[in-house]
N, C-alpha and C positions, 0 to 999 in steps of 0.2 A: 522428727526425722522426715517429716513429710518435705516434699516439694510444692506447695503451692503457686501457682501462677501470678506471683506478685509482681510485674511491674507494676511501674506508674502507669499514670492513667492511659490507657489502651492507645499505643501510638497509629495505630492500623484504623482508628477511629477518628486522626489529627490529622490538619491539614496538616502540609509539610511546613515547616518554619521558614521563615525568608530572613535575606540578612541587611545587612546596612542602610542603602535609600531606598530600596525595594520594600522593607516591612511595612508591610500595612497599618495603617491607623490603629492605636489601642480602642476598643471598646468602653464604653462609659459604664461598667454594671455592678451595679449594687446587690451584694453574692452575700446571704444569712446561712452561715454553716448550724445545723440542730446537731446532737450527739445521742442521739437514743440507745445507740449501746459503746462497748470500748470499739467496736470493729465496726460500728454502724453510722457512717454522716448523711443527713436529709439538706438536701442544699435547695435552697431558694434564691433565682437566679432574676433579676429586672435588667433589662434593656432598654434603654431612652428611647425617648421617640425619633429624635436627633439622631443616633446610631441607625433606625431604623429605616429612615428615610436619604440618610446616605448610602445607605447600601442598595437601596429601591433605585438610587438615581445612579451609581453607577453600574449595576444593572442593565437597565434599558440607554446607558450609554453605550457600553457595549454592544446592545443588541442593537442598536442603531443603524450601523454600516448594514446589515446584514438583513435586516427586517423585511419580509417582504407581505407587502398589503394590497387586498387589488384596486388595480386602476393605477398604482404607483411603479415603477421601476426599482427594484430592491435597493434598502436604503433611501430612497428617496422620500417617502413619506413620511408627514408631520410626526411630530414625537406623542400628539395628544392620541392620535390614531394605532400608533406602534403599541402605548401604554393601554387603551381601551381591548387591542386585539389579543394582547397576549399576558396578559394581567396574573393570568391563572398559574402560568407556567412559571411566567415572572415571583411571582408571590412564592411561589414552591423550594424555588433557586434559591431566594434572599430567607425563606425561613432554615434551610439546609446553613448555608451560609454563615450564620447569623448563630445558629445554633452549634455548629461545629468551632466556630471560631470562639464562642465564648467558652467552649468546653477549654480550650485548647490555654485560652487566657486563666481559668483555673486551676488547667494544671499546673501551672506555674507560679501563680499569684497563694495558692494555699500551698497550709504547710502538709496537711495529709498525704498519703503517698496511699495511693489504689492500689486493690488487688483485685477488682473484677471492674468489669466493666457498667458504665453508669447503666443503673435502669430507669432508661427515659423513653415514654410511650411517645416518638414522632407523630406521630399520626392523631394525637389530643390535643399541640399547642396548634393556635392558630395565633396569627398577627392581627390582633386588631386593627381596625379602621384608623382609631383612634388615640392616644396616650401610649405607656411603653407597655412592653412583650414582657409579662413574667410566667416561668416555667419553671418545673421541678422534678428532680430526681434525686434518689437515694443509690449507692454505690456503699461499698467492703471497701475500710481501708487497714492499713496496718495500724494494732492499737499504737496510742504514746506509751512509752515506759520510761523510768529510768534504768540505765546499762546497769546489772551488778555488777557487783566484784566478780573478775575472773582471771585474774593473775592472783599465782600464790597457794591452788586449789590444794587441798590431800586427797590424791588420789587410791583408791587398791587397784593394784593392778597382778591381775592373774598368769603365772608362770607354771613348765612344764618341761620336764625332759622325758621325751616319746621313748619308752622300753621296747625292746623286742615283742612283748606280749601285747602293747597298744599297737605295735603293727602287725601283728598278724590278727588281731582282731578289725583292725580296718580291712587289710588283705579281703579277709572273708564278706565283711560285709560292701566291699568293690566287687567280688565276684560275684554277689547274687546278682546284677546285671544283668550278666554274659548266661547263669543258671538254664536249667531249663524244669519246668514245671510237668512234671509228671503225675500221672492218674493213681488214686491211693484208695484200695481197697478200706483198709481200716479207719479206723476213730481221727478225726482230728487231734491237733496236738499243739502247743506256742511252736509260732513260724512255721507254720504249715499258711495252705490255701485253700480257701472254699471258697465255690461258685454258689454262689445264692442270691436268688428273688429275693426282693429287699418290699415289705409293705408298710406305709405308716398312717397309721388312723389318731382320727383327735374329734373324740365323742361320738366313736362307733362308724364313723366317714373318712373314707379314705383321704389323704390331703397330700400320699406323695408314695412313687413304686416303681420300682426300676427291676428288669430283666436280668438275669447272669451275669453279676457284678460278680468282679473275682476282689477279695477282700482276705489280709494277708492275715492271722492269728495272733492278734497282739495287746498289750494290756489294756489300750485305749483305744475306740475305734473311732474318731476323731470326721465328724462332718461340717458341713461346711456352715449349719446354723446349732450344730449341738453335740454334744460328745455322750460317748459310753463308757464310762469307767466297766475295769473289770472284767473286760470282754476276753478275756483268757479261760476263768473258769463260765463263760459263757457257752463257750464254743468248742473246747475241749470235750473230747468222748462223742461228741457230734457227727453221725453218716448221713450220706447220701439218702437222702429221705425224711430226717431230723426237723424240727420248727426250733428255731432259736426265738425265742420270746421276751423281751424287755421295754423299759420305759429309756424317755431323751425329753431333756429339758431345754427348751428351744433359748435363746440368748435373745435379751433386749432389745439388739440388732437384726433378730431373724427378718427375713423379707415379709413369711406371712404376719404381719402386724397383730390380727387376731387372736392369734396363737403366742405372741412373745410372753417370753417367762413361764410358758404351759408346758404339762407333761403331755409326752405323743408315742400312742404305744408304736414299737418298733416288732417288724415280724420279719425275721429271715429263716426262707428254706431252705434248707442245703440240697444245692442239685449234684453237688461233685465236692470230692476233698482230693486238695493236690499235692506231693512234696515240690521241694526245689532241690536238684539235681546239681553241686557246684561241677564248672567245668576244672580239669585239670592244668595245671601250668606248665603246658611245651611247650615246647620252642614257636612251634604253629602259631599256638593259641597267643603269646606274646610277641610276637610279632602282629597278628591281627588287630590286637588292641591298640597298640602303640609303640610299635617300630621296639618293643624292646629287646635287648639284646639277651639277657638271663632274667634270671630270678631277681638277684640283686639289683638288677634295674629297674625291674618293678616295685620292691622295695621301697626303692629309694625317695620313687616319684610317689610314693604313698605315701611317706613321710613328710614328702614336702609339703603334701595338700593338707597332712595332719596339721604341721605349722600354718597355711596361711590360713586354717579353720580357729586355730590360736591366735593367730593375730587379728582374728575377723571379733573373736571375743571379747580379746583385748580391747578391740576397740569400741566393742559394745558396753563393755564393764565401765570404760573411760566416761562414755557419753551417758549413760544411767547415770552414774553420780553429776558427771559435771551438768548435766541438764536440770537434772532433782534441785542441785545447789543456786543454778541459776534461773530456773519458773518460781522458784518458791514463792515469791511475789508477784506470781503473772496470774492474779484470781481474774481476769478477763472473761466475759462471757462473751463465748461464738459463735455468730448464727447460725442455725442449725441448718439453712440452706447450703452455707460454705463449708460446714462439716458432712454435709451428704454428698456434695461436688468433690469434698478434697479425699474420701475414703477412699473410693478408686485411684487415684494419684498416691498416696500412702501405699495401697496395696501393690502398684505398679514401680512406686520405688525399693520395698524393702524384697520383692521379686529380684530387680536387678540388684541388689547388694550380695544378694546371696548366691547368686550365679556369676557376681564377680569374684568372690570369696570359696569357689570348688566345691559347694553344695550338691548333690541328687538332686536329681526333680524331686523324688518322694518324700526329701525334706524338706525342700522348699515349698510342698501340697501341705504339709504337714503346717510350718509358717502363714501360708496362704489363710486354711483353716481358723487358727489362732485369730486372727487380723481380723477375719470376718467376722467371728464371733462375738467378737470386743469393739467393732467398727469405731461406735461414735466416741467412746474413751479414748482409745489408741489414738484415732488421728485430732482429737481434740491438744492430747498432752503431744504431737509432734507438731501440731499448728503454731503452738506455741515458745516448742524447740527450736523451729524452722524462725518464728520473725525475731528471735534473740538471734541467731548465732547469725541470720544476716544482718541487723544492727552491727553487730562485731565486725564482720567483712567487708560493710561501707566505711568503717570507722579503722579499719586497719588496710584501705585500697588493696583488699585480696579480689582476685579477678581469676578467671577462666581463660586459658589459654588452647591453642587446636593438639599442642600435644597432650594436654590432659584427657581432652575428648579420647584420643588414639589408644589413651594408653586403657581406660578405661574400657572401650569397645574391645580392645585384642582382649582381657581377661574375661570380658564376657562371654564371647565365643569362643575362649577355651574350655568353657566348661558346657556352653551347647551345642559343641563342634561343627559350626560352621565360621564361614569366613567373616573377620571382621569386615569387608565390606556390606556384606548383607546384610549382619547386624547392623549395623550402620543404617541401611537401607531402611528398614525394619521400623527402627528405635525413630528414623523422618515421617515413616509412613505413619505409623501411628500417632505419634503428635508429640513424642515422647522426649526429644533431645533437652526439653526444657527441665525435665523429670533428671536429665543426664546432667544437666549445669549445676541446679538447683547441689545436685547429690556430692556433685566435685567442689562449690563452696562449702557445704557444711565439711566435708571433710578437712577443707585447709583450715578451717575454722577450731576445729577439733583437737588436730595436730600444733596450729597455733600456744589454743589454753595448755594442751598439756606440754608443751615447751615447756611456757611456766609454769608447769605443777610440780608438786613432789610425792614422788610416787611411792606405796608400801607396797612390796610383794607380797605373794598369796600364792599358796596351791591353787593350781586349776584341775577342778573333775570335769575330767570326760565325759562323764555319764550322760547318758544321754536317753530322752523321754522314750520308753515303748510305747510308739504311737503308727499307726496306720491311719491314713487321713486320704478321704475320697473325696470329690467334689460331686455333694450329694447333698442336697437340704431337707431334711426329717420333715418342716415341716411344710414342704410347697413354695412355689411362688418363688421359683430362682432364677426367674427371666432367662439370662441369654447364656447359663452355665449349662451343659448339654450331658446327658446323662451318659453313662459309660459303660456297655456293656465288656465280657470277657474277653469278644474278639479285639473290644477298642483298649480293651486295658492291654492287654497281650503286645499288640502294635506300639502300646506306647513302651513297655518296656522292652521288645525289639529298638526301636529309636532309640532308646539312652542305650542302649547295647552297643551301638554303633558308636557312640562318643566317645573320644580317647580318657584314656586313664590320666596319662601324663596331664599333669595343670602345672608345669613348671617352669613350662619353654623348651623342653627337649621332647624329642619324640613326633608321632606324626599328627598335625595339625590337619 
């Protein structure tokens, strides 16, 4: 599912292509492709001496008119005097040259198709005096495969008709929102809130601790490099004044490296135990959220969002099997440079999926959590997703169009209500539209296969994981994720307060 950055070979790194009598001379180069891994080509690249000295002459052809040497009139000076004067520069020109142009002849002339850019140390080839210019670089390209079968697939696909009682249990859980967290003399309780110092030691040394984290009472207390089972009868019977005491077993992925697959004891105070207060349903109050008009309008649009979170399944159920069906054969090994580059890209794409789908932030922290945990598996077996289902998309001229962009961005900023321009904005600045392309091929791809599939139905369970998931690493070392204290958690659930309910198209955006 991931997005990785696969074009071809980096066009931002090519000259531009020239057409008819304009193209430039081909290059004479003898180009030894090695294969050290499926995703890995080491290329060894020679350049004639012939090649090289063309380009040397027209070079200082160019520079000729222009040349200025003293004692001469610009331009006017002999060519052996231009060549002695500016030799250095000259040389720098025709090694750039020389080198970009034959990338550019590679990309073309192999069958490889890149997904990162060559790593090639400029500043190590030099042009010999004498004989031809060989240099090398290793680049990530997409493995070879063959396509499987993917017409024809059996698919399960999970079905549901939404009762009265599944919407008032969504109702309730859309109004903790809007709640308010109130001060609670007695014992904690499931779905209560407690404010607590969080400490975590790993061999008597502190290695990570956060200030009045407000942290909601739930089965799992889910972080960002490890989880808690159990944290119900942890923290249940707990006051203000209370140490909650446990073990967290960090994931193979945690950042601190030292510590992966270690237990790290975990210490939280209780400085406060909170309820949550739900607000009542007036007229006020729904019209605040979202322009609605009664009850039944709220309703309504709660139902809706219960379906596109069913079709968001649906499509997850779809893609688990038809992916399972179609890697089976991708035993590929991925370097684990590309798999540390592409984790971030993974976690940035299944972020927007879920905020296109009417997710909560606090379940899409909860997903966040999951992904990190698992970093280099997950985005290994989406790497892998990812260059099957775009084989399919080259092979079925499925393409991107500006209204898929559009349609994509207004759902996303329906569920983080702001305007799709800014999302827009946002998804450029951050480098992300590619993450947005990437996300709209695999899905035509998706919809493609299961055209032809044949699908069984199934109950779909709602149920859904008691989990409370902070961005919070047990065991250190979480670089640029910032810690959270009760004011900052507070503020953020003001923010999602403000977002409308409606995720239907009605109501106020």
């Amino acid at each position: 599912m991931a997005p990785p950055e696969t074009d071809e070979l980096p066009t931002d790194a090519l000259p531009p292509e020239a057409d008819g009598d304009d193209a430039p001379e081909s290059l004479n180069l003898e180009v030894e492709v090695a294969s050290p891994g499926a995703c890995e080509r080491r290329v060894t690249v020679t350049i004639s001496r012939d090649d090289i000295e063309r380009y040397f002459d027209n070079a200082y052809s160019d520079l000729m008119p222009s040349a200025s040497v003293p004692g001469f009139r610009a331009g006017r000076a002999p060519r052996k005097l231009v060549e002695q004067k500016f030799k250095d520069e000259v040389a720098d020109q025709v090694k750039g040259s020389l080198l970009m142009d034959s990338l550019s002849q590679i990309s073309e002339e192999q069958s490889f198709a890149a997904i990162s850019e060559p790593d090639l140390d400029l500043s190590a080839v030099e042009i010999p005096d004498d004989g031809p210019l060989t240099f090398e670089f290793s680049i990530e390209v997409r493995p070879d495969f063959d396509l499987p079968k993917w017409k024809g697939l059996e698919i399960a696909r999970p079905t549901r008709e939404y009762s009265d009682a599944d919407i008032d249990a969504q109702v309730e859980k859309m109004l903790s929102r809007y709640g308010q967290l109130t001060p609670h003399d007695g014992p904690a309780a499931a779905g209560d809130y407690i404010t607590a110092n969080v400490t975590c030691r790993a061999g008597g040394k502190v290695v990570a601790e956060d200030e009045e984290r407000l942290i909601r009472v739930r089965e799992t207390l889910s972080f960002s490099d490890s989880r808690i089972e159990g944290f119900v009868a942890l923290a249940e019977g707990k006051k203000a004044g209370d140490v909650i005491t446990t073990t967290a077993t960090l994931t193979q992925d945690a950042p601190n490296e030292a510590q992966r697959g270690q237990e790290v004891e975990v210490e939280l105070k209780v400085l406060e135990v909170k309820k949550l207060k739900l607000p009542e349903l007036t007229e006020e109050f729904l019209d605040e959220i979202g322009d609605f008009k009664s009850e039944e309008d709220f309703r309504t649009a709660v139902r809706q969002n219960l379906e596109r979170q069913l079709e968001y399944a649906q499509q997850q159920k779809a893609r688990e099997q038809i992916t399972s069906l179609l890697t089976e054969s991708a035993d590929w090994d991925l370097p684990q440079g590309l798999l540390k580059r592409q984790s971030s890209r993974e976690l940035e794409r299944a972020v927007m999926e879920l905020r296109r789908s009417g997710f909560s932030e606090a379940e899409i922290r909860a997903r966040e959590n999951d992904l990190r945990q698992n970093s280099a598996a997950s985005t290994a077996s989406a790497l892998k997703e990812h260059f099957i289902l775009e084989r399919i998309a080259e092979e079925e001229s499925l393409d991107v169009e500006e209204g898929d962009y559009d349609k994509e961005i207004f759902l996303i900023s329906m569920q983080s209500g702001e305007s799709p321009r800014r999302v827009r904005a946002q998804l450029e600045k951050r480098g992300l539209m590619d993450v947005l392309r990437n996300q709209i091929i695999e899905r035509k791809v998706m919809e493609l296969v299961q055209s032809e599939a044949k699908f069984q139905d199934e109950p779909f369970d709602q149920a859904e994981a008691d989990v409370e998931a902070i961005s919070f690493f047990a065991g250190g070392g979480e670089g640029d994720i910032p810690q959270a204290t009760e004011e900052a958690e507070a503020a953020a659930r003001a923010e999602e307060a403000k977002k409308p309910v409606n995720v239907s198209g009605s109501g106020k955006q």
